[in-house]
Each structure stands twice: as structure tokens, then as C-alpha cells.
N, C-alpha and C positions, 0 to 999 in steps of 0.2 A: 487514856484508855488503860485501866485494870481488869486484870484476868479475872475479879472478883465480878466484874462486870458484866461478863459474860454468858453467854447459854453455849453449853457445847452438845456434838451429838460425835460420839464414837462408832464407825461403820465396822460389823465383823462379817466375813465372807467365811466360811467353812469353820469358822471360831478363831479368825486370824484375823485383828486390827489390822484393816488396810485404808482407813478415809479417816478423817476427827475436819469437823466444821464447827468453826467458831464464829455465833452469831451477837451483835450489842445491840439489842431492842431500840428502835425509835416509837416513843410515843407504845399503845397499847397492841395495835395491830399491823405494826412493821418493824420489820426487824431486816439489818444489814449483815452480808456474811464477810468475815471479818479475815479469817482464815477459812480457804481449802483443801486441805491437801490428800491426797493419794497418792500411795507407795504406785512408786514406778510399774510394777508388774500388774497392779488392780488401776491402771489410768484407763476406762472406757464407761461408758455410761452408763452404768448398773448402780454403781452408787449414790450419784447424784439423783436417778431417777426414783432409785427405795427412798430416796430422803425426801426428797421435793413429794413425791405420789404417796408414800406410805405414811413416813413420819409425822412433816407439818401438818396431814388436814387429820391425822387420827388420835397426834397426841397432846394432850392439855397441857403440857411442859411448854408446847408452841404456837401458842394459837394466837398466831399470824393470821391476816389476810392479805398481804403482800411479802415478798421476799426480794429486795435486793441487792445487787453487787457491783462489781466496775470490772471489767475487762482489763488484763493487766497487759497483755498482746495481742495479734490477730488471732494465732492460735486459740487461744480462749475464750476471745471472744465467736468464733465458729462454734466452739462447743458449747455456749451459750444459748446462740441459737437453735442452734441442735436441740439444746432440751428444752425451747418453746420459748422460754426466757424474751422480753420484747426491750427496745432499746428504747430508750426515755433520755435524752439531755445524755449526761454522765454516766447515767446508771443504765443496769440492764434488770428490768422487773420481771418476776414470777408470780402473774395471779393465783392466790391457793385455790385449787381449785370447789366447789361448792359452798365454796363463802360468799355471800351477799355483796359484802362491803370487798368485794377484789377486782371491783373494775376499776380503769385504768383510766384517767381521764381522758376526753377528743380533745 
């Protein structure tokens, strides 16, 4: 895995970098997030949500129809849930939402 390989997205709250997600595309309509992180002070769900809600389904830099990741503890994996996120095997998926192709197999 190269950094060149990547898609990133930079979150600014009040014009202060508080989030950067690093995603490496599987295939044309999924992509894994690679890195998460938020600055300690900006850790609640506002970020994740502008990105998941705002960015994937409005911007063509990303046009996913699935979004996944891996739990790295319990705590995160709660937060996962939290933002709707559904658990599959390893991974925990985010259907984009009003994308066709974003269900999730039975």
C-alpha cells in the first residue's frame, strides 16, 4: 500500500483540520477506509457524518457505492454502528446512500 494509492478527504470545522480519511479504492464502486482519524477535541460524530452524508454521495472524486472498514476495538466498533454502518464478516459496510448498486447482499 502507497500513499500514491490513495484518495484522501481533509475535514475542516471552523477552517481548523480536525479529520483526514484515507480511502484505497476496491474495484470501481468500493472503496476501504484506510485511515481515520480525528483530533481528540473534534472525536464525535459530525465528521464522519459530513463525509459519509455529504461528500461520498455528492462528490465525483468518490463515487462509491459501498464504503468499508474494520473495527479496530469495541469502542469503534459502537461508533460504527452509531453511524448506521452494518457488520458483514470482517468488515463493517456503509451503503451510499441513493445509489442503486448499494445493497448489501441477504
Amino acid at each position: 500500500l502507497q500513499l500514491k494509492d490513495l484518495k484522501y478527504c481533509l475535514i475542516l470545522r471552523n477552517m481548523i483540520p480536525v479529520s483526514i480519511i484515507l480511502l484505497q479504492e476496491h474495484g470501481s464502486d468500493e472503496a476501504e477506509i484506510v485511515v481515520d482519524y480525528a483530533t481528540p477535541s473534534y472525536r464525535d460524530l459530525r465528521n464522519a457524518q459530513f463525509f459519509l452524508h455529504e461528500i461520498i454521495p455528492l462528490s465525483e472524486e468518490f463515487p462509491y457505492s459501498r464504503i468499508k472498514t474494520k473495527a479496530h476495538n469495541p469502542k469503534h466498533e459502537r461508533f460504527l454502528k452509531k453511524l448506521g454502518y452494518q457488520e458483514q464478516g470482517e468488515y463493517f459496510i456503509w451503503p451510499v446512500p441513493g445509489n442503486t448498486k448499494n445493497l448489501l447482499p441477504s
